[in-house]
N, C-alpha and C positions, 0 to 999 in steps of 0.2 A: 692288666685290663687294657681294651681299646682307648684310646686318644684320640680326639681329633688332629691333625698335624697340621692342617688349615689356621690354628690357632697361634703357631709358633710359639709352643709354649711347650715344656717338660709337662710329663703326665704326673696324677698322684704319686703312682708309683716311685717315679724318679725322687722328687721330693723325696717323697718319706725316707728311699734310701739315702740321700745327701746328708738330712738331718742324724739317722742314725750315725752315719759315717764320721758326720764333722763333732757327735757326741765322744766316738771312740779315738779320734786324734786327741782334743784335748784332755782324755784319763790317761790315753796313754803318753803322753811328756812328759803330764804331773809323776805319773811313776817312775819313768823311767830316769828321772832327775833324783828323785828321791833315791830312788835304789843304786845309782851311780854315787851318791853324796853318800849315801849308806857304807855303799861296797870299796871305796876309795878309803875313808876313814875307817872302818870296819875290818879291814884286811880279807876280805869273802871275794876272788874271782870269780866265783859262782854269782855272788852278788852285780859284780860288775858285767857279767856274761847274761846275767837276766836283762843291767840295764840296755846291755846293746838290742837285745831283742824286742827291749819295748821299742825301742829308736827307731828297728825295722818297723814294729806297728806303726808309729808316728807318719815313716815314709812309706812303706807301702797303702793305708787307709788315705794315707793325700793324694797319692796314684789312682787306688780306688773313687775318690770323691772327683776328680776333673775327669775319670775316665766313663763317670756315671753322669757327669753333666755332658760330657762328649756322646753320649749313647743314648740318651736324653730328646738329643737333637730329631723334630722332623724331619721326616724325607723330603731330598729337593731335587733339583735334576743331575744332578752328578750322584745323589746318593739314594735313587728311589726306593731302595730298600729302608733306609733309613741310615742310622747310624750304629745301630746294636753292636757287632763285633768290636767295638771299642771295648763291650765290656769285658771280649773274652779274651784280649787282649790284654787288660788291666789284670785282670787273675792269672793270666800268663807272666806278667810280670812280676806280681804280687811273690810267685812261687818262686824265681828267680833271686828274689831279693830276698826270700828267705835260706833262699842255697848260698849266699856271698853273708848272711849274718852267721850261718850255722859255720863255714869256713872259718871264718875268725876267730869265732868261740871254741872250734876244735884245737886248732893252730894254737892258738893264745892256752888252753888248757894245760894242752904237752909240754909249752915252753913250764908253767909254773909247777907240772908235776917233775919238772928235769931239774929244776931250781924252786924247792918247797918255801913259802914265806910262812909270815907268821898264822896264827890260831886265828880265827875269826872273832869278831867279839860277839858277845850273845844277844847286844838289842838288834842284829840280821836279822835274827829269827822271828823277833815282833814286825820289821818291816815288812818280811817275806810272807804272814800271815795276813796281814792285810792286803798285801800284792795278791796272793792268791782269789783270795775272798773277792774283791772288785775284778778281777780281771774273768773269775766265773759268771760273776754276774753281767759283764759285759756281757761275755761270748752266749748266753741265753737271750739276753736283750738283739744282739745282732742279728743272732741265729734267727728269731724267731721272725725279725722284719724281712731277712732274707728268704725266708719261706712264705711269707704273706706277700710278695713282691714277683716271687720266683727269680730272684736274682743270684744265678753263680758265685758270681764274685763277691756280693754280700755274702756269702754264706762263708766263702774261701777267706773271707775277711776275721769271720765270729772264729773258724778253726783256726788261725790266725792269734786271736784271745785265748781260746782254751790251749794251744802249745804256749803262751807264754804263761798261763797259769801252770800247766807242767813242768815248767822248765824251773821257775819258781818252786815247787812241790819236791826235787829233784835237789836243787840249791838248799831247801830248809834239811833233806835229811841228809845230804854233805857235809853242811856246817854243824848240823846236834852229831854227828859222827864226829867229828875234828873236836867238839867241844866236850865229849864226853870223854873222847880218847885221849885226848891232849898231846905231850910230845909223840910226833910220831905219825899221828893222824891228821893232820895239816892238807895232807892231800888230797884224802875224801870231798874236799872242798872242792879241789880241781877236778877228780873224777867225776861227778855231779854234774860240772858244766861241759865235762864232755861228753855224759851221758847226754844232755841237753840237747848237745850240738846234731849228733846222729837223733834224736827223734826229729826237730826241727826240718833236717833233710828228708826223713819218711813223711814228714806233715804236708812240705810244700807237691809233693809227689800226686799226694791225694790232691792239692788247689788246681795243680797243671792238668792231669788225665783230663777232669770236665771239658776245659778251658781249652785244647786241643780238639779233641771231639765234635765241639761249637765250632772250632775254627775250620776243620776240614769237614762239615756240614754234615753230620752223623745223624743218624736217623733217631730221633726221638723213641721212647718206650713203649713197647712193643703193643701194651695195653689203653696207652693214650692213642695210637692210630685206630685201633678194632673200635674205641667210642666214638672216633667220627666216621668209620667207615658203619656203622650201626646206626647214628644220626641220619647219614645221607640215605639209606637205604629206605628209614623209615620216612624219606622225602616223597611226598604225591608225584610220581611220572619217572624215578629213579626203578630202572631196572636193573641195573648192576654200578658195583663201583669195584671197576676195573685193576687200576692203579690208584695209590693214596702214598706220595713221599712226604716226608718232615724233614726239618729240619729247625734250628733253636736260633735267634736272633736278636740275643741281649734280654729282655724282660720280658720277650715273646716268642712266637714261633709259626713258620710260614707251612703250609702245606700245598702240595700240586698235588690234583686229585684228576681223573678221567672217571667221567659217569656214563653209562647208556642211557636213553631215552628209547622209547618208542620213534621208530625212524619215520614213521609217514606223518608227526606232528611238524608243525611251521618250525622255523628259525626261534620267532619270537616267543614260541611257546618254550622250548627249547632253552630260550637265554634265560625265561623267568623262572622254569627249574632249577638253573643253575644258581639263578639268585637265591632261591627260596634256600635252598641247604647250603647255602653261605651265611645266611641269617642265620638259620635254626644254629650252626654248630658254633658259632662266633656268639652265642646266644647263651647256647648250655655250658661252652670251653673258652671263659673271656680271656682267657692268657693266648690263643690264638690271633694273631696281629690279623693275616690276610690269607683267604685263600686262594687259589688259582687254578679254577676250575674248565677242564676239557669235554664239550660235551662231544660224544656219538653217535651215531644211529643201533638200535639195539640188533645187534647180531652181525 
């Protein structure tokens, strides 16, 4: 939604996302402590390798939350666009720090499948069912605000939730393998969290693609330009809309448009065209921040 920036103030939007954000830091420490306290006495690397990726949640969702108040920010005279690319930025991040958790839990895997310890014990598998279960319900809970917001990086946040519910899901049938098998199968443990380690890397992959795309200013969906090239057209005194570029800019998204006019009307008539299908589309397409419109003479 529009802002006023005159206000110096974050929009709803922002808000809501901080809120969701600073809900999904504090589930996930509480787990991630739990599942390390679990996995350290429990004998479960898989255990241990879930809690490192809550840990990543904990740090990347805090990345996420200063990079959503950083983005947050009106536009001033050094930044009249605003501040949005913070946010694709922070999911740029986000995915990064998911490649440096999934590293360790690979690494650390191999060492324990080269050197097998002992069997797990069986209350993992109660811990790991409630990791699941909360860590689904986050990632619907994030997900959804990040779609009510149109925010990337929320969204990169919730897939973020649902790989560490996987990674978990992955760990519990590691350990009911190791516990079923007994001597011998110890290792399934291990394989589990190096299964882990490789989805994590294919997870963060899907965070970065958006977050690059934002970054080197890609043109929006092919079907959100034809609704405002459709809006302007059905504008009083628009005769063609020539050019119409996008591009996305944290919670919103800027467009440069060139319209014809009837050439023998004034300047002023002219300006007020261009104003009129700036309202209308900022009207019907509120996640449109600003647009920046060229007018012509027709032909």
């Amino acid at each position: 939604m529009k802002h006023n920036p005159e206000k110096g103030s974050a929009s709803p939007e922002t808000h809501k996302g901080l809120k969701t954000t600073l809900t999904g830091i504090i589930i996930s420490a509480l787990l991630a402590t739990v599942k390390a306290i679990g996995g350290i006495f429990g004998h479960s690397y898989a255990l241990i390798a879930d809690a490192i990726e809550s840990g990543a949640d904990v740090f990347t969702s805090t990345m996420l939350w200063l990079g959503l108040k950083w983005s947050g920010k009106p536009a001033d005279e050094n930044h009249p666009y605003g501040h949005g690319k913070a946010e694709a930025l922070v999911a740029l991040g986000i995915s990064v720090a998911l490649v440096i958790a999934a590293g360790i839990i690979i690494r650390d895997s191999i060492f324990h499948i080269i050197a097998p310890h002992k069997t797990p014990a069986p209350y993992t598998l109660i811990i790991l069912i409630l990791v699941i279960l909360t860590k689904e319900i986050l990632y619907r809970f994030v997900l959804k605000t990040g779609e009510e917001i149109g925010s990337g990086a929320v969204k990169a946040d919730a897939f973020h939730h649902r790989s560490d519910a996987i990674t978990s899901a992955a760990a519990f049938i590691g350990i009911s393998i190791a516990l079923i098998g007994g001597k011998g199968f110890e290792v399934a443990d291990d394989y589990a969290a190096l299964l882990a380690g490789g989805f994590i890397i294919y997870n963060a992959w899907g965070i970065a693609r958006p977050a690059l795309g934002e970054l080197l200013d890609e043109a929006l969906e092919p079907q959100l330009i034809q609704e405002v090239r459709e809006i302007a057209l059905k504008t009083s005194g628009v005769e063609k809309v020539e050019k119409c570029y996008s591009r996305k800019m944290g919670l919103g998204s800027h467009i440069d448009m060139h319209i014809w006019v009837e050439k023998t009307i004034s300047v002023e008539r002219g300006h007020a065209i261009a104003h009129q299908v700036k309202e209308k589309v900022q009207k019907e397409i509120p996640s449109i921040i600003d647009l920046h419109i060229h007018v012509e003479p027709d032909g």
